[in-house]
C-alpha positions in Angstrom: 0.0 0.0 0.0 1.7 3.5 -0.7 1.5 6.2 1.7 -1.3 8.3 2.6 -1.5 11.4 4.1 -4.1 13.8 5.9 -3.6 17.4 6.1 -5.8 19.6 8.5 -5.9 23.4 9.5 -8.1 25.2 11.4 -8.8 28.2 13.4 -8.0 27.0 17.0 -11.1 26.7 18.5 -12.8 23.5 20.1 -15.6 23.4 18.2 -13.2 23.1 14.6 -11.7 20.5 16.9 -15.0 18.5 16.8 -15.1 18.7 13.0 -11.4 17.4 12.9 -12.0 14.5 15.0 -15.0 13.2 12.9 -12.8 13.5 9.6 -10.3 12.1 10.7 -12.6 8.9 12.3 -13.8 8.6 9.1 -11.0 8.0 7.6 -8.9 6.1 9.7 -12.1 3.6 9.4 -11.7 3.5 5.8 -8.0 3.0 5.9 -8.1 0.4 9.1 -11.6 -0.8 8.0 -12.3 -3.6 10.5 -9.4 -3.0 12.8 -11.4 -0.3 14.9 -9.6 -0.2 17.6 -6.4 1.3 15.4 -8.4 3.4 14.0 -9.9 4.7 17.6 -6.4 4.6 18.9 -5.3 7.4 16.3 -8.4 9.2 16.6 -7.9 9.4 20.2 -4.6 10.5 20.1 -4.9 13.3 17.4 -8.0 15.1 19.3 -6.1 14.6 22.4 -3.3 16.8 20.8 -5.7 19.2 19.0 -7.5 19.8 22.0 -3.9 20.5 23.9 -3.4 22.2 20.9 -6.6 24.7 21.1 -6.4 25.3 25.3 -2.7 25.2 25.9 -1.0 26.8 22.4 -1.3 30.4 21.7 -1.4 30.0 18.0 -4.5 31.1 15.9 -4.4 28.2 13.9 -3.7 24.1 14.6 -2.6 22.0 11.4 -2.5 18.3 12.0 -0.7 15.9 9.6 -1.7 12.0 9.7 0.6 9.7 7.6 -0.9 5.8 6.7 1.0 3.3 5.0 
């Protein structure tokens, strides 16, 4: 399988969090398709960072790179 990749950026706020998270569910369930607990393990992760991200950063914007292969 070649690589895949998943670039995000969005105004830090928590609710563009919420948006990220579900995207990135999404596709981590297409790329993992029935290992779900992978694919929850990344999502967890990556909206445990955003969310860091969004309270504890004082950028204006969080980008969020996820690389599958």
């Amino acid at each position: 399988m070649s690589d895949r990749v998943l670039c995000m950026e969005f105004e830090a706020d928590f609710k563009n969090v919420d948006i990220a998270r579900a995207a990135l569910q999404g596709i981590s369930a297409e790329c993992f398709g029935v290992d779900t607990e992978r694919a929850s393990d990344i999502t967890m992760a990556a909206t445990e960072a955003m969310n860091n991200a969004v309270e504890h950063a004082e950028s204006k914007i969080v980008r969020v790179e996820a690389l599958w292969n």
